[in-house]
C-alpha positions in Angstrom: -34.8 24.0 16.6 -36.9 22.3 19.0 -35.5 20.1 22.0 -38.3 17.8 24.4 -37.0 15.7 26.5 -40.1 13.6 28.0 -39.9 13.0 31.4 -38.5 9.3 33.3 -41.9 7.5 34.7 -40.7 4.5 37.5 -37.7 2.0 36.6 -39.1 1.0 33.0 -40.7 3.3 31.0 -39.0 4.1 28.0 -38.7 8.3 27.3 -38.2 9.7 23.8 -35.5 12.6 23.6 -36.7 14.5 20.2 -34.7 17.1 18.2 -36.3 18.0 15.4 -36.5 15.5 13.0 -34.3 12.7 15.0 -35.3 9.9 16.4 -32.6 8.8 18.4 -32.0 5.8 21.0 -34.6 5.3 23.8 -32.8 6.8 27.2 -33.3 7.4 30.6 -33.2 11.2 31.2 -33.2 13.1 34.7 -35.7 15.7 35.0 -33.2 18.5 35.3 -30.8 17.2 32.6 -30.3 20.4 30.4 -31.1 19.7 26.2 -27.8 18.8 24.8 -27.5 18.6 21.2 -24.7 16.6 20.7 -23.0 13.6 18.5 -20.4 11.4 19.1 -20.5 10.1 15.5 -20.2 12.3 12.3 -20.6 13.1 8.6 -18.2 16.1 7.5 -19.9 17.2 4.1 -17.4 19.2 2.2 -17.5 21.1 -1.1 -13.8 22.6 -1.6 -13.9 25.7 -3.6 -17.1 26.5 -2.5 -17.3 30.0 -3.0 -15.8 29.7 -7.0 -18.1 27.1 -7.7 -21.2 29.2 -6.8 -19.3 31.9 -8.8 -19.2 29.0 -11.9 -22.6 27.5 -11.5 -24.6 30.6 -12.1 -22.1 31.6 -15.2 -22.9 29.1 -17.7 -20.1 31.0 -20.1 -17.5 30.1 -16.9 -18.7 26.4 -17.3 -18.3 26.3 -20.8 -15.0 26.1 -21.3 -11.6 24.9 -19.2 -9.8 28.7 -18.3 -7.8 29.4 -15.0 -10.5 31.2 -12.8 -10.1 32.7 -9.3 -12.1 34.9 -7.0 -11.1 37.7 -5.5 -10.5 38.3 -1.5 -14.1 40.1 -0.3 -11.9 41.9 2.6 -8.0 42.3 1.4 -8.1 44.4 -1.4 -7.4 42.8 -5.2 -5.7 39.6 -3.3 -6.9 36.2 -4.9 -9.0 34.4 -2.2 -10.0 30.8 -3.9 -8.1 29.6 -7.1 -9.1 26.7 -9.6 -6.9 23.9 -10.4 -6.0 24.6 -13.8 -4.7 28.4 -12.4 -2.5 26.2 -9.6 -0.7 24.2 -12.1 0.6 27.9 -13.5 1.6 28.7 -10.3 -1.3 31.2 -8.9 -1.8 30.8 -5.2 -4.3 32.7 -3.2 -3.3 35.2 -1.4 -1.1 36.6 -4.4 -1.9 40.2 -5.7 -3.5 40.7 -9.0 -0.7 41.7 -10.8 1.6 38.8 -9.5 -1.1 36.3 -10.5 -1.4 37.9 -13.7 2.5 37.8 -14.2 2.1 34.3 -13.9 -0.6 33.2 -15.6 -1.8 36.2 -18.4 -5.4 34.2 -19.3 -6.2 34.2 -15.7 -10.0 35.3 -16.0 -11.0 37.0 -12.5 -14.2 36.7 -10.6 -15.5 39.8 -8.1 -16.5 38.2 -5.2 -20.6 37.9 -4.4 -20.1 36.8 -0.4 -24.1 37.3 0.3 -24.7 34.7 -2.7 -22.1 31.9 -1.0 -23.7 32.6 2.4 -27.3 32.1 1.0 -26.1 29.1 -1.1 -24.5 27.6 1.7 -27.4 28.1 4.5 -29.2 26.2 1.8 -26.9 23.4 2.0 -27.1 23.7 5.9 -30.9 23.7 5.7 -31.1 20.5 3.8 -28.9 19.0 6.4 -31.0 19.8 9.2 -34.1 17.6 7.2 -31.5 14.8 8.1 -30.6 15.2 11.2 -31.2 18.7 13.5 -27.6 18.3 14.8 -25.6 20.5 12.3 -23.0 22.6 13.2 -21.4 24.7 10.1 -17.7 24.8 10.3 -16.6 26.9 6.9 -18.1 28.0 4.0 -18.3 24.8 2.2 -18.0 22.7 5.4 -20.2 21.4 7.7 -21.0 18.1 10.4 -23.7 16.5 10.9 -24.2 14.5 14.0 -25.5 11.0 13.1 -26.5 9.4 16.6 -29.3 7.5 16.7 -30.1 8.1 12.8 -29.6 3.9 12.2 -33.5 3.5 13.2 -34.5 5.9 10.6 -31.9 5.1 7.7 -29.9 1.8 8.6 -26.0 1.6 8.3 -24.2 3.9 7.8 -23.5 3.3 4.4 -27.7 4.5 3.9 -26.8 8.0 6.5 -23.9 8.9 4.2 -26.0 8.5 1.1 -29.1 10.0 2.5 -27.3 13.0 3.4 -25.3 13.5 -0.1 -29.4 13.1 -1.7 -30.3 15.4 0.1 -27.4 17.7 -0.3 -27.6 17.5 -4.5 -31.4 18.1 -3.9 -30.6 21.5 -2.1 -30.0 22.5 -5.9 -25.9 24.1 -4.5 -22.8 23.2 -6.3 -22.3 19.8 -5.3 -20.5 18.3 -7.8 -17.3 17.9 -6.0 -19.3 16.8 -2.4 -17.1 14.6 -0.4 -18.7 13.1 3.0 -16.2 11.3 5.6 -17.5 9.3 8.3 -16.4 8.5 11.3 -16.2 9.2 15.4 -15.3 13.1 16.0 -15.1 15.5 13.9 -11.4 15.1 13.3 -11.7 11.5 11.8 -14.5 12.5 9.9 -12.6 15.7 8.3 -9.9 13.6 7.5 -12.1 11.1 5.8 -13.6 14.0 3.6 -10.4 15.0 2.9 -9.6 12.0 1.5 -13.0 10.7 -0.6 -13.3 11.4 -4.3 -15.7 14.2 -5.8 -19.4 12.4 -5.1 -18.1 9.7 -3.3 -17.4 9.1 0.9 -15.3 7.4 3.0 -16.4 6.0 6.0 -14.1 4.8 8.9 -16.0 2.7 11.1 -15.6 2.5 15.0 -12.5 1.0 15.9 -10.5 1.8 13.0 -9.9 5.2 14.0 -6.1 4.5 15.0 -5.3 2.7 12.0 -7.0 5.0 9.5 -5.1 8.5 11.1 -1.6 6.8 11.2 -1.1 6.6 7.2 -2.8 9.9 6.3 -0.1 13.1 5.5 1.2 15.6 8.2 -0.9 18.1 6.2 -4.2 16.6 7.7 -3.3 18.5 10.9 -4.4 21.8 11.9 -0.8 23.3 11.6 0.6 26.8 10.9 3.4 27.2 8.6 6.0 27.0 11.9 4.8 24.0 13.2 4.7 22.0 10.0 8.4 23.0 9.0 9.7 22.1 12.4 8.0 18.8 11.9 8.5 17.8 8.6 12.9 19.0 9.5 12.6 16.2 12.4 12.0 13.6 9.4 7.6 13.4 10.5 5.7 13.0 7.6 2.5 11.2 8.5 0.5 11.1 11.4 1.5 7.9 12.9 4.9 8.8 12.7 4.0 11.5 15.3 2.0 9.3 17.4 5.1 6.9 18.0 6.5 9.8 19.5 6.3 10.7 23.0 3.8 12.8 23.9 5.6 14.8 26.5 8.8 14.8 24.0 6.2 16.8 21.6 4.5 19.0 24.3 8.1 19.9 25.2 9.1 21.2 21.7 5.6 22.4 20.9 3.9 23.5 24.2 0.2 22.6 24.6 -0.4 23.5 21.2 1.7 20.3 20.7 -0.4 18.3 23.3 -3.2 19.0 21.1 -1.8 17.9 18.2 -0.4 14.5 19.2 -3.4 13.9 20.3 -5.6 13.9 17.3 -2.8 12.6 15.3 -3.1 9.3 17.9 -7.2 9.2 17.8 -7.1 10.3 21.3 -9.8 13.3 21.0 -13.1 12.7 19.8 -14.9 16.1 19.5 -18.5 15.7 19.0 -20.5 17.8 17.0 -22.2 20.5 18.8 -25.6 21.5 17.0 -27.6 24.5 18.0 -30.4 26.3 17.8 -30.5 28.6 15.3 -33.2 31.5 15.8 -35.0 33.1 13.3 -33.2 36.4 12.4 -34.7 40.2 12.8 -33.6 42.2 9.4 -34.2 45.3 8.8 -33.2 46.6 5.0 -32.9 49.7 2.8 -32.9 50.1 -0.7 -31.3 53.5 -2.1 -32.8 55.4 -4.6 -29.8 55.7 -6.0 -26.4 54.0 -5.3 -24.6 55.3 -2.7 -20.7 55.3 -2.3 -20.2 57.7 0.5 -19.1 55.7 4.1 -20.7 58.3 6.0 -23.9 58.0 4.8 -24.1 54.2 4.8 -22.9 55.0 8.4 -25.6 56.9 8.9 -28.2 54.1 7.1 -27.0 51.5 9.5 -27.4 53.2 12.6 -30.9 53.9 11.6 -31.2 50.1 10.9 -30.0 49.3 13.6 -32.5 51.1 15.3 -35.4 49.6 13.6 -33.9 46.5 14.3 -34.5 46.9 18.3 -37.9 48.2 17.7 -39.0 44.7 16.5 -41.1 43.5 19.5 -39.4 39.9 19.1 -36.5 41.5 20.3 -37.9 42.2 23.5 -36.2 40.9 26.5 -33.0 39.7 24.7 -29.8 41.5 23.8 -28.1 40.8 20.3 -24.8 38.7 19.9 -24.9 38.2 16.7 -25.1 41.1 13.8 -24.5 41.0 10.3 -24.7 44.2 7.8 -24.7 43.0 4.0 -25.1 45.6 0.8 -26.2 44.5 -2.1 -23.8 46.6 -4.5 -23.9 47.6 -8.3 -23.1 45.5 -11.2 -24.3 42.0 -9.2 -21.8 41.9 -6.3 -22.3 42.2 -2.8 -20.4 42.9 0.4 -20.8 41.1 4.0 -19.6 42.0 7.4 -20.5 39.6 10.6 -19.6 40.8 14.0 -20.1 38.6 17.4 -20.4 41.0 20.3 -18.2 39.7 23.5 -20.9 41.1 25.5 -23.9 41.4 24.3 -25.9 44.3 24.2 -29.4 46.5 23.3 -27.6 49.5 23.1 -27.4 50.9 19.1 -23.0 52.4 19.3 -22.6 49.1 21.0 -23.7 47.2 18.5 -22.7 49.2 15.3 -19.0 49.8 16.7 -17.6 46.8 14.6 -19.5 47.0 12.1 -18.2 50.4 11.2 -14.4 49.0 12.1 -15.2 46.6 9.0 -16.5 49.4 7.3 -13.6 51.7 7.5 -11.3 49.5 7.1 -12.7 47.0 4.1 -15.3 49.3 2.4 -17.6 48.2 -0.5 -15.9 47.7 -3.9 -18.7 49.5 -5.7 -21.6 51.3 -5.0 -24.3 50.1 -2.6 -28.0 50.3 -3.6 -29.7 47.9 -1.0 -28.8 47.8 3.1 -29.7 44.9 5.0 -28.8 44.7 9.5 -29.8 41.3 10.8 -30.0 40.3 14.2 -29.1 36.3 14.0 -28.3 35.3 17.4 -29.4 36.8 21.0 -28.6 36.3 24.7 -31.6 36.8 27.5 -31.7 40.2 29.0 -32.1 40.9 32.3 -34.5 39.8 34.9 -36.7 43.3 34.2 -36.3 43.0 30.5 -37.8 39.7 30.4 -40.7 40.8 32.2 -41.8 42.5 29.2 -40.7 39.9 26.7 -44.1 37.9 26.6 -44.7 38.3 22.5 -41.4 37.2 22.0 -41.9 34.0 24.2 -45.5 33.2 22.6 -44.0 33.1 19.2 -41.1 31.3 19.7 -43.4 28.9 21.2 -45.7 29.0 18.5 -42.9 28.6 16.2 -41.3 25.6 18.3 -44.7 23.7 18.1 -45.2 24.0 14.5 -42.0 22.3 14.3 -42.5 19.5 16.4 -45.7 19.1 14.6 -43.6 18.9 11.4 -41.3 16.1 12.7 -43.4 14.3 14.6 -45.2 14.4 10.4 -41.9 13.3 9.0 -41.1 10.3 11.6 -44.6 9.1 11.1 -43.8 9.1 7.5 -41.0 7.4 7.9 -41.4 4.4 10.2 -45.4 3.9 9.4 -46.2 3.7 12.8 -46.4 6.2 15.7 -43.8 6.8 18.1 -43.4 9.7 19.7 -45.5 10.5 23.2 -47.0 13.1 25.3 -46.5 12.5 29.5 -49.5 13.5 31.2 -50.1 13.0 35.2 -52.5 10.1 36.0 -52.5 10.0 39.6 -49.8 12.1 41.0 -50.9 11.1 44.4 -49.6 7.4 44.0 -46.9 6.0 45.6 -45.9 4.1 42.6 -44.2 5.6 39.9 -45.9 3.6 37.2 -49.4 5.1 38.3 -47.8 9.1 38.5 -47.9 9.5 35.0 -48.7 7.9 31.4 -48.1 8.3 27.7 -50.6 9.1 25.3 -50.0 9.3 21.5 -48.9 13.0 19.7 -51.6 14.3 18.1 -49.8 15.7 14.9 
């Protein structure tokens, strides 16, 4: 993801932030203002089930016909991870064992769980996001916000955002059948909203109407544990208004600042933005077996050497990795995924497969593996030295970060039929007047 921020030329010179795609409002920006990609105002796009629709849409004999369906947990053993409706109403829950869901519900038709597929599935929903507006930030599988500031010049109200983003959402070919979109300032409000708009439909709570919307919506719309919600549903609480009219220091007393926290967003008070980011373009490095392989020490032994291979690649140079994944593509169809952020990041190859091998051990493939795949997906800059030697690495992320500027400043062209975005160049840095310094010429796309 690109972020140029032009530079501020004398009292009245309007400067054009660009992220992506976005055209947002014109603003005044200080030379040593870092790139922020941030939105007050949001869309929550959410899919529910997520994971057991993917399972459905790509078994047309699941589709067919109304049964009680539920997918197995990837990582707790035959524990039920996402349940269908028709299963609730017999009483199936997830987190139940197989055998206790079974008890309950004997036409219960179980789904082995293909993790790689919903994470592909769902970085193409992401993807087609980012087309809209480059400040995305993935929440859960099946959730995500995207930050709509400045997106009325491009699409209008934001009646046209919402509907924008659910075309472009059903055009990412993903289950979106049951895609609900909220609206509103803060990810809170608009979570809430999701929660509570019909399958292909959205609810949109305009700017002002934050208080009024929160106060009739359930306790439930709170990010409570068990604990919390017992305690508050015993002191007669039900909805969040009710728990805005109470004192706040009354409920941080009972509850702590965990309670602070909660008043809080139950009274409109915070207003999180969403926080996109740049997300670079992994290093993978994959293996495909000859034949399966079962054995943990030798797909031990497979990632290490991945790993390896991974550091090798010369875009890696300069940077340690934060980010790791290891996925196996297993026998049968499923698959098996393991993501690790490192608290500090590192270079070093034990370092780096340390919790990966944890997961391993402790949540091993359900079958056989016959493909291996390590990838490096996010990085932090080395040291001083390191970067040094980290020129190839810089030259093609800057190669990559012009072709897509060139490819917005294509789409924005497209879209408002005129041009508007601008390179600064220095005129006559020698002037004393600002206006003279410097001057805007048109980007050549």
């Amino acid at each position: 993801m690109l972020n140029q921020h032009f530079i501020p030329i004398g009292r009245n010179l309007a400067i054009l932030s660009i992220f992506g795609i976005y055209s947002g409002p014109i603003r005044f920006l200080a030379m040593i203002r870092p790139p922020r990609l941030a939105s007050d105002f949001a869309a929550c796009c959410w899919i529910p089930l997520f994971a057991l629709r993917c399972e459905v849409a790509r078994r047309p004999e699941l589709a067919s016909r109304p049964q009680p369906l539920a997918l197995l947990a990837p990582h707790a053993g035959r524990r039920l991870w996402q349940v269908a409706p028709l299963a609730r109403r017999a009483g199936v829950r997830p987190g139940m064992t197989v055998n206790q869901a079974i008890g309950l519900c004997p036409t219960l038709k179980l789904c082995e769980p293909d993790p790689v597929h919903y994470d592909e599935q769902f970085a193409r929903l992401v993807a087609a996001l980012v087309t809209v507006s480059p400040v995305v930030e993935p929440s859960e599988l099946g959730r995500a916000y995207v930050g709509t500031d400045g997106l009325e010049g491009l699409y209008g109200k934001p009646e046209k955002i919402v509907e924008t983003i659910m075309g472009e959402m059903r055009s990412a070919h993903t289950p979106h059948s049951a895609l609900r979109v909220g609206w509103g300032k803060g990810k809170f409000v608009s979570w809430v909203a999701a929660t509570r708009a019909r399958p292909g439909a959205a609810v949109i709570v305009r700017a002002g109407e934050e208080e009024q919307f929160l106060s009739v919506q359930p306790l439930a719309a709170l990010p409570l544990d068990p604990d919390t919600h017992r305690r508050l549903r015993q002191l007669g609480i039900k909805t969040l208004g009710a728990l805005a009219a109470i004192p706040e220091e009354a409920v941080v007393s009972q509850f702590g600042r965990a309670g602070r926290r909660l008043w809080r967003l139950a009274a409109g008070r915070i207003s999180e933005p969403v926080m996109g980011q740049a997300a670079p373009e992994p290093i993978v490095a994959a293996l495909a077996f000859f034949s399966p392989v079962g054995e943990l020490e030798l797909l031990g032994h497979a990632m290490d050497n991945l790993i390896e291979r991974a550091l090798r690649d010369p875009r890696r140079s300069g940077w340690r990795v934060q980010v790791v994944r290891l996925r196996a593509e297993l026998e049968h169809g499923a698959s098996w995924l393991a993501a690790a952020t490192l608290k500090d990041p590192s270079a070093v190859r034990e370092r780096i497969a340390a919790p990966l091998k944890t997961q391993l051990e402790r949540s091993p493939p359900a079958g056989a593996v016959e493909r291996l795949v390590v990838e490096f997906t996010g990085f932090a800059p080395g040291t001083t030295e390191l970067q040094l030697f980290a020129r190839d690495a810089n030259a093609a992320a800057r190669a990559g970060r012009r072709r897509a500027l060139r490819s917005a400043a294509r789409e924005i062209a497209l879209r408002i039929k005129r041009p508007m975005l601008y390179h600064v160049i220095e005129v006559q840095p020698w002037s004393r007047l600002p206006e003279r310094r410097y001057a805007l010429i048109d980007f050549d796309t």
